[in-house]
C-alpha positions as CSV (number, residue, x, y, z in Angstrom):
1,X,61.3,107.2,112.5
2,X,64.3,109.3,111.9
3,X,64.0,108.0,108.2
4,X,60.8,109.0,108.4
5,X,60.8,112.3,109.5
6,X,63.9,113.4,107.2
7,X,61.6,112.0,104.3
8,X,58.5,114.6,105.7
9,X,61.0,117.4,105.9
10,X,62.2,117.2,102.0
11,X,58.6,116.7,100.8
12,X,57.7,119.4,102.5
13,X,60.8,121.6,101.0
14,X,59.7,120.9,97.9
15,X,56.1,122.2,98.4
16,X,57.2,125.4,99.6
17,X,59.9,126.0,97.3
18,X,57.4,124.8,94.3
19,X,54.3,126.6,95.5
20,X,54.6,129.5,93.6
21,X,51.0,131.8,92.7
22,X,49.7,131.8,89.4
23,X,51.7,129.1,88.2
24,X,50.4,126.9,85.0
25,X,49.7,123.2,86.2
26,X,52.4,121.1,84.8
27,X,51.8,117.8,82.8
28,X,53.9,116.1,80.9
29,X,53.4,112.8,78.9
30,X,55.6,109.7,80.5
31,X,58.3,108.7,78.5
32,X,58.1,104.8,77.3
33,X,61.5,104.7,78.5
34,X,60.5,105.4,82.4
35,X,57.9,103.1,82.1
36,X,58.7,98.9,83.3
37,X,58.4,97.3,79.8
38,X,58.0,93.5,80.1
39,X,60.8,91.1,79.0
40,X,63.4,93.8,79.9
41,X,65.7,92.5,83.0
42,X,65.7,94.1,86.0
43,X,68.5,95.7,87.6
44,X,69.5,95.3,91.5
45,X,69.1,97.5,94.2
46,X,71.5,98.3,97.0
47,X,70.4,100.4,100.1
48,X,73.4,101.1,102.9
49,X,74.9,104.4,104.8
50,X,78.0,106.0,104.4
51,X,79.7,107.8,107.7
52,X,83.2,107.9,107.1
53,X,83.6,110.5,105.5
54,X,87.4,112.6,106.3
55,X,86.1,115.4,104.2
56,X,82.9,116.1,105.9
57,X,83.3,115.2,108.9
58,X,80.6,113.7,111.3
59,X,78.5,113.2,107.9
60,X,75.8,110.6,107.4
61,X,73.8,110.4,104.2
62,X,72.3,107.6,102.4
63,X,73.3,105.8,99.4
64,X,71.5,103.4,96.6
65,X,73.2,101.7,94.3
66,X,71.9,100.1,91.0
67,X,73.5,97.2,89.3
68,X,72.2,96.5,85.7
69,X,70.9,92.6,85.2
70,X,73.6,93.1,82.2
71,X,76.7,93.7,84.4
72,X,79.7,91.9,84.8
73,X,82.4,92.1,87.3
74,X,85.1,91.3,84.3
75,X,85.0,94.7,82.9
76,X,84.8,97.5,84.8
77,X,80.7,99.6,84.5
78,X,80.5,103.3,83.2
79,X,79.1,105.3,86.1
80,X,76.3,107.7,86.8
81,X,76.5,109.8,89.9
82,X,73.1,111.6,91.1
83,X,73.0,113.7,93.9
84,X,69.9,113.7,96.4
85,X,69.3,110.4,95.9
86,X,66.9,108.3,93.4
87,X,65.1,110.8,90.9
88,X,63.9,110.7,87.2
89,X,62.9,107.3,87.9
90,X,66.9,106.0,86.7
91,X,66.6,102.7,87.9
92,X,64.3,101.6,85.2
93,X,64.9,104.1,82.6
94,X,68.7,102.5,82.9
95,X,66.9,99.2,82.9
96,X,64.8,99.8,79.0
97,X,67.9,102.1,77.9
98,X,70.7,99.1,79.0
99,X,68.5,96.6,77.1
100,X,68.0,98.1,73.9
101,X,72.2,98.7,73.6
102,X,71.2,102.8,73.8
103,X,73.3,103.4,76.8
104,X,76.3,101.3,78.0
105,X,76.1,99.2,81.1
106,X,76.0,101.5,83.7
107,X,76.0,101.3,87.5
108,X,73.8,104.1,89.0
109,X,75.4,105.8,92.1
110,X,72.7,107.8,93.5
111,X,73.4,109.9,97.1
112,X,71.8,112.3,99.6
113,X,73.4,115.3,100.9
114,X,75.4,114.7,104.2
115,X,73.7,115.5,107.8
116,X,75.7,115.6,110.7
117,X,73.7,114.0,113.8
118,X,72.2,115.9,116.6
119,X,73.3,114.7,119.6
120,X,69.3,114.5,121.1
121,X,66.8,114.0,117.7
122,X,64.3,115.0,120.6
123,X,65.4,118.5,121.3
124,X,67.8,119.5,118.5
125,X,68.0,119.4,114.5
126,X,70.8,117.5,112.3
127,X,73.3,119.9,110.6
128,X,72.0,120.1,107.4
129,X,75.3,120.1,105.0
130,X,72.8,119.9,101.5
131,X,73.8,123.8,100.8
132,X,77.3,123.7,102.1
133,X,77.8,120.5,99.7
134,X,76.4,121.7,96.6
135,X,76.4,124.7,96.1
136,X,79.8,126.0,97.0
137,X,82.4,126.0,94.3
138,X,85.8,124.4,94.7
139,X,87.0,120.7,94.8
140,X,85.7,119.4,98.0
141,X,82.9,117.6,96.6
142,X,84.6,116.4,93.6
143,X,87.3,114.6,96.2
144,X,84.4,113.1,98.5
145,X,82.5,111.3,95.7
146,X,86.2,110.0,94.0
147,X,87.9,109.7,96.9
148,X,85.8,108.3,99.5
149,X,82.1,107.2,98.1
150,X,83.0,105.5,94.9
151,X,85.9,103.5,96.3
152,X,83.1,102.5,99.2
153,X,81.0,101.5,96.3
154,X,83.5,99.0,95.2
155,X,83.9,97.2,98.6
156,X,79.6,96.3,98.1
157,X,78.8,92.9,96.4
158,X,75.3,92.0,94.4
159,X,73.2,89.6,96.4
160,X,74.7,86.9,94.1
161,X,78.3,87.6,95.1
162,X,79.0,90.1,92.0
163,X,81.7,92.7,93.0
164,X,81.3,96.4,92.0
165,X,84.0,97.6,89.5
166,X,83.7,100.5,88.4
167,X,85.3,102.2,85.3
168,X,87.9,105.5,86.4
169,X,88.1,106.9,83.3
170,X,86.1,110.3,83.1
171,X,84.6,109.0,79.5
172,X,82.9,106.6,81.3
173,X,81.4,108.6,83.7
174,X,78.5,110.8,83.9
175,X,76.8,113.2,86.7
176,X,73.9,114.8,87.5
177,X,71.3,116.4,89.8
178,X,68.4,118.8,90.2
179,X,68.7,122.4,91.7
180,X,71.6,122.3,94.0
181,X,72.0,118.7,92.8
182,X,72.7,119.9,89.4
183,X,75.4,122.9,90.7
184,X,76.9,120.3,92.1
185,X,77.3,117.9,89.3
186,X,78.2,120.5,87.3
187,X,80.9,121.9,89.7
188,X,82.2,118.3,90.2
189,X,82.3,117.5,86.6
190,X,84.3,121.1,86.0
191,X,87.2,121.0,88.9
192,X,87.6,117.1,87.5
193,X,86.7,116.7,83.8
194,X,89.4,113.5,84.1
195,X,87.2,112.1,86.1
196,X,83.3,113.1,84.9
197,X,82.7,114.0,81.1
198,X,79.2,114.3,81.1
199,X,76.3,116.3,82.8
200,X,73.2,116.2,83.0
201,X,71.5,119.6,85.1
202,X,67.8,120.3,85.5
203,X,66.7,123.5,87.5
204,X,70.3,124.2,88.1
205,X,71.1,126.7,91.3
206,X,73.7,128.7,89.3
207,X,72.9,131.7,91.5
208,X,74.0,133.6,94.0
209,X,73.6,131.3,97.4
210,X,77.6,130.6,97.3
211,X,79.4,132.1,94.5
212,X,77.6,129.9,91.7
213,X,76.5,132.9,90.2
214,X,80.4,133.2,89.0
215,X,80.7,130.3,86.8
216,X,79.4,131.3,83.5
217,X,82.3,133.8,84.2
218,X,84.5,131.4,84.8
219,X,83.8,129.1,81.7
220,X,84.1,132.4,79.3
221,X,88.0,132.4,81.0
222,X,89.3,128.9,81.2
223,X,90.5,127.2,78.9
224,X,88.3,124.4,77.4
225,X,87.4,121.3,79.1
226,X,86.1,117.8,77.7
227,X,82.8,117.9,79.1
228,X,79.0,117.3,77.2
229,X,76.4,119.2,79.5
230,X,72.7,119.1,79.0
231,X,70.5,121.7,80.8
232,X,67.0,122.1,81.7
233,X,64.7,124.9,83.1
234,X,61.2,126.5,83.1
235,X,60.3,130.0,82.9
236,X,58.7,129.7,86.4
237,X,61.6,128.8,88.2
238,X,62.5,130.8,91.5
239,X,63.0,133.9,91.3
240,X,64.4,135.0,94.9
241,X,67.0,136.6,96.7
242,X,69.8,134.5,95.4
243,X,69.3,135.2,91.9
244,X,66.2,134.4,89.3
245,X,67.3,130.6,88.0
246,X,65.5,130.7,84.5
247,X,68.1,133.8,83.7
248,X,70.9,132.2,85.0
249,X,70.3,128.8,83.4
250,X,69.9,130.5,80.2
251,X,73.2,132.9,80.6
252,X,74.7,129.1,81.6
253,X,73.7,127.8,78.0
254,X,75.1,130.8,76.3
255,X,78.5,130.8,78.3
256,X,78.7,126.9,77.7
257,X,78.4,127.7,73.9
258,X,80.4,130.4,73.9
259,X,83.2,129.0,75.6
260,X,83.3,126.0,72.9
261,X,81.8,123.4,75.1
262,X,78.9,120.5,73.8
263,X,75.9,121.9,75.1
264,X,72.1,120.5,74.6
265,X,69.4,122.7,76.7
266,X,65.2,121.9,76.9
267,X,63.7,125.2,78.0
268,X,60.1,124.9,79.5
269,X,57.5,127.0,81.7
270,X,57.9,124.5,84.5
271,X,58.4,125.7,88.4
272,X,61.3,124.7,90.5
273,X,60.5,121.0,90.7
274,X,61.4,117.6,88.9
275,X,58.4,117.1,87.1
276,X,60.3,118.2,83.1
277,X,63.8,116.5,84.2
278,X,62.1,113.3,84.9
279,X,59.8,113.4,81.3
280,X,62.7,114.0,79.8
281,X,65.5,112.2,81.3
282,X,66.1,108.8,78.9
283,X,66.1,111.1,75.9
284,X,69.2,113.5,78.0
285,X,70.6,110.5,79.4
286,X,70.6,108.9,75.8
287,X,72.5,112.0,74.2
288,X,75.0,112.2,76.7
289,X,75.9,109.0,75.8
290,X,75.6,109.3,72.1
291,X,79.2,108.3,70.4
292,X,80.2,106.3,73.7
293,X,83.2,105.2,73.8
294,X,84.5,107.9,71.4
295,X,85.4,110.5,73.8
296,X,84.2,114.0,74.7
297,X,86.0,116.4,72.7
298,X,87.3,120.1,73.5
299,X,85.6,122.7,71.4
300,X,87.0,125.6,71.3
301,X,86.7,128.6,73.1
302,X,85.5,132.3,71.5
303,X,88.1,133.7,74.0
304,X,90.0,136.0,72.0
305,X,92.6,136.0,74.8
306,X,92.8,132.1,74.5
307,X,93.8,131.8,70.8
308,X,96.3,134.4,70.6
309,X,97.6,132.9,72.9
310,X,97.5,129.1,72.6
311,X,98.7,126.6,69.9
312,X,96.3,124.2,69.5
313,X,97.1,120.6,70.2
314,X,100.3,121.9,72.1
315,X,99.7,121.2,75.8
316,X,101.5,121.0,79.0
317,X,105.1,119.1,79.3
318,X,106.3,118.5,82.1
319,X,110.2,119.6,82.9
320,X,111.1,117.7,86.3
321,X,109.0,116.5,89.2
322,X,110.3,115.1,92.8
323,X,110.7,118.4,94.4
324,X,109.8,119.8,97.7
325,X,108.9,123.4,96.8
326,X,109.8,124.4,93.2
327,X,110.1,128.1,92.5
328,X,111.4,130.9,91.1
329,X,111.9,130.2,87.6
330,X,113.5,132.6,85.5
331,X,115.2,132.4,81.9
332,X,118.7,134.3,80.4
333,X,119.7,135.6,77.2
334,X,119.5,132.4,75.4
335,X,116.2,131.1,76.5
336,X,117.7,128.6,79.2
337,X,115.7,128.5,82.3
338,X,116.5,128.0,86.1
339,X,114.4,127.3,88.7
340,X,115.0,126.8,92.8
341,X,114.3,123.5,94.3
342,X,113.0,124.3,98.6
343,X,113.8,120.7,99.6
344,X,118.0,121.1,98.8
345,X,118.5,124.2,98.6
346,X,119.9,123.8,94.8
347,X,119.2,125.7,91.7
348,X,118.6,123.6,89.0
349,X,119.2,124.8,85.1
350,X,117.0,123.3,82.2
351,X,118.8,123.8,79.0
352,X,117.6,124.4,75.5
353,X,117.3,120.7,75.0
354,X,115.7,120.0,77.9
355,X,117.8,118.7,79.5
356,X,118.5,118.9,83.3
357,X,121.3,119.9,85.8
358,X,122.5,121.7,88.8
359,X,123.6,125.4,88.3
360,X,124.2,125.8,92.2
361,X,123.8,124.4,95.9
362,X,123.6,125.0,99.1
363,X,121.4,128.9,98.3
364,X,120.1,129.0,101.6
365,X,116.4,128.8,101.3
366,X,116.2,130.9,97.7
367,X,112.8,132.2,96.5
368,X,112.7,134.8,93.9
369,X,115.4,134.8,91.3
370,X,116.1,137.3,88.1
371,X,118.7,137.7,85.5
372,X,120.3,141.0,85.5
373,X,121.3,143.0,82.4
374,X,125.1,142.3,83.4
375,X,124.3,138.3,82.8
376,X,124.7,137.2,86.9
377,X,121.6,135.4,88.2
378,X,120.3,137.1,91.0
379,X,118.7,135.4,93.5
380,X,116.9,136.7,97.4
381,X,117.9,133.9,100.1
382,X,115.0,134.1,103.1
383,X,117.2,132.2,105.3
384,X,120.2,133.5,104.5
385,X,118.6,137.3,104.8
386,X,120.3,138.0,101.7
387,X,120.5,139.3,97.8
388,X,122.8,137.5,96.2
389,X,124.5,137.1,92.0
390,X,125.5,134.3,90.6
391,X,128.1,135.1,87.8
392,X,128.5,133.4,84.3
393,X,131.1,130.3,85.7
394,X,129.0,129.6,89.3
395,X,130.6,132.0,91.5
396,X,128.7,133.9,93.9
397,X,128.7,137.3,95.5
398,X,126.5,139.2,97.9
399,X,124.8,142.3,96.7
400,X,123.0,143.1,100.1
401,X,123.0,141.6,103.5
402,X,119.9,142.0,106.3
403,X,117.1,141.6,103.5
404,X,115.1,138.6,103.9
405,X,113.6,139.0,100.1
406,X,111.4,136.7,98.5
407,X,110.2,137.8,94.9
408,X,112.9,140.1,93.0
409,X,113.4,141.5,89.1
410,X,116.1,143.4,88.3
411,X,115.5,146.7,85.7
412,X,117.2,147.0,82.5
413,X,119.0,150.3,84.1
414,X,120.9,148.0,87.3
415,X,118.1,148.7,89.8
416,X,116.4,145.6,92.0
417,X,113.5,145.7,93.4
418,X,112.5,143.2,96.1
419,X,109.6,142.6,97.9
420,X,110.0,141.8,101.5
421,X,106.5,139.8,102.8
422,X,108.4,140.0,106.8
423,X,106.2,136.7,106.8
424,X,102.4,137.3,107.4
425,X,102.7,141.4,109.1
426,X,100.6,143.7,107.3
427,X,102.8,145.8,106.9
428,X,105.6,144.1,104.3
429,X,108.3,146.1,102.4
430,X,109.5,146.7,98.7
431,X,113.0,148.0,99.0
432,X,114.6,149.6,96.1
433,X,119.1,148.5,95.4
434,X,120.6,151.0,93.0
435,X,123.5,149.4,91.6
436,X,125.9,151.0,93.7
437,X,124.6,148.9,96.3
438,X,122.5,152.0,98.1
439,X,119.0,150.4,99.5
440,X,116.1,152.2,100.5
441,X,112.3,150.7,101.5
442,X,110.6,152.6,98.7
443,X,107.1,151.3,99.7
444,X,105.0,149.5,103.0
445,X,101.9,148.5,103.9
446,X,100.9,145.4,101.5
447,X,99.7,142.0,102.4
448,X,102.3,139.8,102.0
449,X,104.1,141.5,99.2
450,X,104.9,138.5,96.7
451,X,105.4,138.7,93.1
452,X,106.9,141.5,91.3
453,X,107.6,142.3,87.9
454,X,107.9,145.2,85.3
455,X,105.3,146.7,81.9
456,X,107.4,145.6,79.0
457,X,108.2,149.7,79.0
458,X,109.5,149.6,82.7
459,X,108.2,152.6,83.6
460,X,105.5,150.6,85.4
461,X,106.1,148.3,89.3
462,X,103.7,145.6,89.8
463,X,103.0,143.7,93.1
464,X,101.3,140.8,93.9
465,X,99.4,141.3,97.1
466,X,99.6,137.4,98.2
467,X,96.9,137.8,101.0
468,X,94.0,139.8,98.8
469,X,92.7,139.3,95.4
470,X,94.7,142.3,94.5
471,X,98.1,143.0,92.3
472,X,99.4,146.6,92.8
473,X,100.7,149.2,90.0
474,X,103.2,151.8,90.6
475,X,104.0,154.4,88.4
476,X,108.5,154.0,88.3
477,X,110.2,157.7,88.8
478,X,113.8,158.9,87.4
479,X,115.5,158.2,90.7
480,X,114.0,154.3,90.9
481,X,111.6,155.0,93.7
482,X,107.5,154.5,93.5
483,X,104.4,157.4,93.1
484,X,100.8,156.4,92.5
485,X,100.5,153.2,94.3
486,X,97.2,151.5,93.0
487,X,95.2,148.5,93.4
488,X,94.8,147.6,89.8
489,X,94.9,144.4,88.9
490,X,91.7,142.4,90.3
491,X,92.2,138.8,90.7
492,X,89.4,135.4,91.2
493,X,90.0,133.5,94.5
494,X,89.0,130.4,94.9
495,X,86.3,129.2,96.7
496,X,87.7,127.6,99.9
497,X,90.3,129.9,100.1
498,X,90.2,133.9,101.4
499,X,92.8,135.0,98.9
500,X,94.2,134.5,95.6
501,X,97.4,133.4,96.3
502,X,99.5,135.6,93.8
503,X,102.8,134.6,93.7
504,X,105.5,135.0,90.9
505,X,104.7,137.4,87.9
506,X,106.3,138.0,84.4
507,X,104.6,140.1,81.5
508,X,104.7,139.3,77.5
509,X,105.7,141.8,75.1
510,X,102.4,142.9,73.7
511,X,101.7,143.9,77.9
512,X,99.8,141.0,79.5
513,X,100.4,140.0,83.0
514,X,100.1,136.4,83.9
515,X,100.1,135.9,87.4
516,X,100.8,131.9,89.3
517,X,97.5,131.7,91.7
518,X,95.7,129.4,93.6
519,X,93.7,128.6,90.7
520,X,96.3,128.6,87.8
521,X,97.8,131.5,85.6
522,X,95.7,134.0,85.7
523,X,96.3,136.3,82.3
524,X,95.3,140.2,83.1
525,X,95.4,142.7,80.0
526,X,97.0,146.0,80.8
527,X,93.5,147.6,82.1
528,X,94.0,144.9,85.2
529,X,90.6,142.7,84.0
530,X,91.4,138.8,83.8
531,X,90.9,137.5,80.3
532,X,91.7,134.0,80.6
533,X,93.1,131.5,82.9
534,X,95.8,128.6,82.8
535,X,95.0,125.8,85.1
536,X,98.1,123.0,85.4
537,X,97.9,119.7,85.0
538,X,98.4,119.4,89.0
539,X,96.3,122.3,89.6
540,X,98.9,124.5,91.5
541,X,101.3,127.1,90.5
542,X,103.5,129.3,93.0
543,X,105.9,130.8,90.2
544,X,106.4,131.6,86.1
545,X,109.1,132.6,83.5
546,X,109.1,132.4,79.8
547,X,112.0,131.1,78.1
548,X,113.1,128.9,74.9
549,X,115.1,130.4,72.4
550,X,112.2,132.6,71.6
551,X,110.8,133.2,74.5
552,X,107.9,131.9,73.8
553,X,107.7,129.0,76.4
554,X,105.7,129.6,79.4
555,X,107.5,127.5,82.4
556,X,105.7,127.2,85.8
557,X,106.5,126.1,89.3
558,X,104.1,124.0,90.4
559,X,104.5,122.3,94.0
560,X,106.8,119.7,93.9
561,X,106.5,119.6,89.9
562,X,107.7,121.9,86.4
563,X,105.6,122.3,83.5
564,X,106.2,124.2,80.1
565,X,103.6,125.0,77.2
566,X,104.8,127.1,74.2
567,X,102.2,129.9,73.1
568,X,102.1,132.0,69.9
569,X,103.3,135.4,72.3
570,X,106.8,136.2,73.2
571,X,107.7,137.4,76.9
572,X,109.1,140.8,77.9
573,X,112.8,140.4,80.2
574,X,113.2,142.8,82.4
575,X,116.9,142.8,81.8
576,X,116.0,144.0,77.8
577,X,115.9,146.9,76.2
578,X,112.7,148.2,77.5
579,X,109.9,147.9,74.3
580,X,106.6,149.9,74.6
581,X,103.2,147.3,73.9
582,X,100.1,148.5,72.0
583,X,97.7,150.5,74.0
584,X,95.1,148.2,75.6
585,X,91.6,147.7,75.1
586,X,89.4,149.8,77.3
C-alpha cells in the first residue's frame, strides 16, 4: 500500500504541475529505438531499497538496476545514472542501442529521491527530500551516488550469479534526469566531471528554487570541465515563482557554449512533462556516446579573464602533500617560496628547483607569513601571540609581543599590517606596526578578519571578511592608518556553506585579486566583480602566493596538500617598489 500510495502522489504531481491552460496537445512519433524489436536480447532487471545512507540520513528510496543480456563481469560496464527512477523507457532503448554496437554495454542505475519515514503512515507524511536532493547546488549528491549507491550496486548479483562491476572512470559514465532530475545530474556531473562526463537534461529546474538559477553564472567563471551535455525544453514549460524554465534552459545552452563546453540542445513547445525527452532519448543517449572511448575534451572558454591568464595544457603540480594544515605561502626576492606546515609547527622552503626543505621549526602555531623589504620572513604565531622575523641565515627575532595575528603583509615603506580574527567575536582587529615597533588597532568590527594584502600601488588595504561573502577596501593614509572602509569586493559562497571562506590574498601586477575560498581562487578585477575562478585538484584552498623566478607561479595551500600552476601574469610583492596597474574595466 505504501508503494502504492507514493506512486498516486507522483502521478498526481505531474498532473498539476503539467496542467497548464491553453496548452497545445503534445504528440510525438515513438522512436524505433524505444520500441521491443524482436531478436534483440533482453536485459535484466533488479528491484531492491537503499536505507543506509550516512549522507541523508534516515533516507529510503528505491532503486532498479538494469544489466544488459551483453554484460560481462570481466570487464567492468559504463554507467548511466537517472534520477526518479525508470523514465524514457531506458531499459529497452539500452536493450536495441547495446545490440546494434551504438552505445557501449551499459548498466542502467536508475533512483528515486530519498523519503525519510513517518513514524505513523496513518497520521503523518514522509519527509520528502526530492527538492532538498536535487535541486541544491554543492557536492552532497555527487558523494551519495559515488560514495554510497554505486558501491551498493556492486554488492547485487544477476539472477544467474553475474556480479555488478562497474567502470570508475568518469568517460564511462553518463547521468541524467528530468526537471529536478536533470539539475541534479547536471550539478553532479559539474562538482565531479572525474567521475560523470556526460549529461543528458530534459526540462531542467535551473531556476531559482535553490540557488540553480546561479549556474549559468558559474559556468561563464570556472574554468573548463570535460563534460558533453545535451538539453531539452518546450516553450510551455513552467513559468512560476522560481523562475520561467524555457528562459533558463535556453540562457543554460548559451552559457554552456559560451564557456567552451560540447553542448547539443532540442528546443520544442512541450509543457513541463516527459513526453519530448522520452521521443527523443536513444537519438541523445546515442550522441552522448558518439566517439566512446575517446574521451570528453575541454573546449575552451570565451572568458577573457581565463586566457590571459592560463597557459594552455599547463595544469596543476603538486609541491608536497602529508600535512596537517598547510598555509601561509609566501615567496622572496628570488621566486623561492615558503609555506607553514599546522601539524609541526615547521616552515618548510620550496626552492627554484623544486625541491623541498625545512627553513625553520618549532613557530608556534604560524598562520600568515610575508617577506619584508629588509629580506627577514615575517611570520604572526597564534599560539605564541606574537609577530615574529626570520632573518637571511634562520635566526629569529620578535617584532611584537601580545598579538595573536593570523594573516600579515608587510608594505614596501616597513609598515605591517595584521589582521587579528580574536577567533569567531564580531568584532576582530587590524592593527597597524610602524617599523619602529609603535602598534596601533587601526580598524574593528569585521567578521573574522583573514586575508590581507595590498593594490600593486599600495595605496590600497584589502581584507578578507572570512565569515561573509565580502573582502573590504581601505583607502592607505600618509601616516599608515585606514579611511574609507568599504565592502567592495563581492565574493560566491558555496552552497552548503553560509560564507565564503576568504582566507589568504595576493594581487598580480596588472591589479587582480585572487582570493583562496571555499570554492577555489576566486579572481576579482579591480572593480571587486569575480571574473573567473580556480578550483584545485582537491577542491580546497586556505592560502596563495606567486613565486618562481618570474613570479609567475601561482602556489596554493590546500589542506593537507601544495599545488603550483604557472600563468601568463606576473604577481605584485608587497615588499616591491610599489607599480601603478591599468585602470580597470567599468
Amino acid at each position: 500500500m505504501r508503494l502504492l500510495r507514493f506512486a498516486l502522489v507522483i502521478i498526481s504531481l505531474a498532473v498539476a504541475i503539467s496542467a497548464q491552460p491553453n496548452q497545445p496537445q503534445e504528440t510525438y512519433p515513438a522512436h524505433p529505438d524505444s520500441q521491443v524489436q524482436p531478436g534483440v536480447p533482453k536485459g535484466e532487471i533488479i528491484k531492491y531499497t537503499f536505507e543506509n545512507s550516512k549522507i541523508f540520513p534516515g533516507t529510503w528510496r528505491e532503486v532498479t538496476i538494469y544489466v544488459p543480456a551483453q554484460y560481462k563481469p570481466d570487464t567492468p560496464a559504463c554507467v548511466y545514472v537517472n534520477q526518479d527512477g525508470v523514465q524514457w523507457n531506458a531499459p529497452v532503448v539500452f536493450d536495441n542501442l547495446i545490440h546494434k554496437k551504438e552505445i557501449p554495454i551499459t548498466i542502467g542505475v536508475f533512483v528515486m529521491h530519498g523519503r525519510v519515514r513517518a513514524a505513523d503512515a496513518n497520521a503523518a507524511l514522509d519527509r520528502f527530500n526530492r527538492s532538498y536532493e536535487y535541486d541544491g547546488l554543492g557536492d552532497n549528491y555527487a558523494r551519495f551516488i559515488l560514495e554510497e549507491l554505486l558501491p551498493d550496486v556492486e554488492t547485487k548479483k544477476t539472477s544467474d550469479g553475474r556480479a555488478i562491476r562497474l567502470s570508475k572512470s568518469g568517460n564511462d559514465r553518463a547521468i541524467g534526469g528530468s526537471s529536478s532530475g536533470a539539475i541534479a545530474a547536471f550539478t553532479a556531473a559539474w562538482e565531479r566531471p572525474d567521475a560523470f562526463s556526460r549529461v543528458f537534461s530534459t526540462i531542467g529546474t535551473y531556476v531559482g528554487l535553490r540557488g540553480g538559477d546561479r549556474i549559468h553564472t558559474l559556468l561563464r567563471k570556472y574554468e573548463p570541465k570535460p563534460l558533453r551535455v545535451f538539453l531539452q525544453d518546450g516553450a510551455n514549460d513552467l513559468n512560476i515563482y522560481g523562475g520561467d524554465w524555457w528562459m533558463a534552459n535556453q540562457t543554460m545552452e548559451r552559457a554552456l557554449t559560451w564557456a567552451g563546453y560540447e553542448v547539443q540542445h532540442v528546443w520544442g513547445e512541450g509543457a513541463h512533462n516527459g513526453r519530448h525527452g522520452t521521443a527523443l532519448f536513444p537519438d541523445a543517449i546515442k550522441w552522448l556516446w558518439k566517439d566512446w572511448p575517446n574521451p570528453v575534451k575541454v573546449g575552451t572558454s570565451k572568458n577573457n579573464t581565463l586566457n590571459e591568464l592560463l597557459i594552455p595544457g599547463e595544469g596543476w603540480q603538486l609541491v608536497g602533500e602529508g600535512y596537517r594544515f598547510s598555509e601561509g605561502p609566501v615567496a622572496n626576492a628570488k621566486g623561492e617560496v615558503f609555506f607553514a606546515d599546522g601539524s609541526s609547527n615547521n616552515i618548510w622552503k620550496v626552492a627554484l628547483d623544486g625541491k623541498l626543505t625545512e627553513f625553520a621549526t618549532n613557530t608556534q602555531g604560524v598562520y600568515g607569513m610575508a617577506f619584508g623589504p629588509d629580506g627577514k620572513l615575517y611570520g604572526a604565531a597564534s599560539n605564541g601571540q606574537k609577530v615574529f622575523a626570520y632573518d637571511t641565515n634562520g635566526q629569529v627575532t620578535t617584532v611584537t609581543s601580545e598579538l595573536k595575528g593570523n594573516d600579515i603583509v608587510v608594505a614596501n615603506n616597513g609598515n605591517i599590517y595584521v589582521t587579528d580574527p580574536k577567533g569567531y567575536d564580531p568584532q576582530s582587529n587590524i592593527w597597524l606596526i610602524k617599523p619602529n615597533g609603535e602598534k596601533k588597532i587601526v580598524d574593528t568590527g569585521l567578521r573574522f578578519s583573514n586575508g590581507i594584502t595590498l593594490s600593486p600601488d599600495q595605496t590600497l588595504l584589502y581584507v578578507a571578511e572570512m565569515r561573509t561573502h565580502w573582502v573590504w577596501s581601505y583607502q592607505i593614509q600618509p601616516d599608515g592608518t585606514l579611511a574609507h572602509k568599504q565592502k567592495y569586493y563581492w565574493l560566491h559562497v558555496s552552497d552548503m556553506a553560509d560564507d565564503s571562506g576568504a582566507d589568504g590574498m595576493r594581487v598580480d601586477r596588472d591589479g587582480r585579486l585572487y582570493v583562496a575560498t571555499r570554492i577555489g581562487v576566486q579572481i576579482c578585477d579591480q572593480a571587486g566583480r569575480v571574473n573567473a575562478i580556480l578550483p584545485t585538484p582537491n577542491g580546497k584552498s586556505s592560502n596563495l602566493t606567486f613565486g618562481g623566478p618570474n613570479f609567475d607561479t601561482l602556489f596554493v595551500t590546500a589542506g593537507d596538500k601544495v599545488y603550483k600552476r604557472k600563468l601568463k601574469i606576473k604577481g605584485a610583492n608587497a615588499w616591491d617598489k610599489p607599480n601603478k596597474p591599468p585602470a580597470p574595466r567599468l
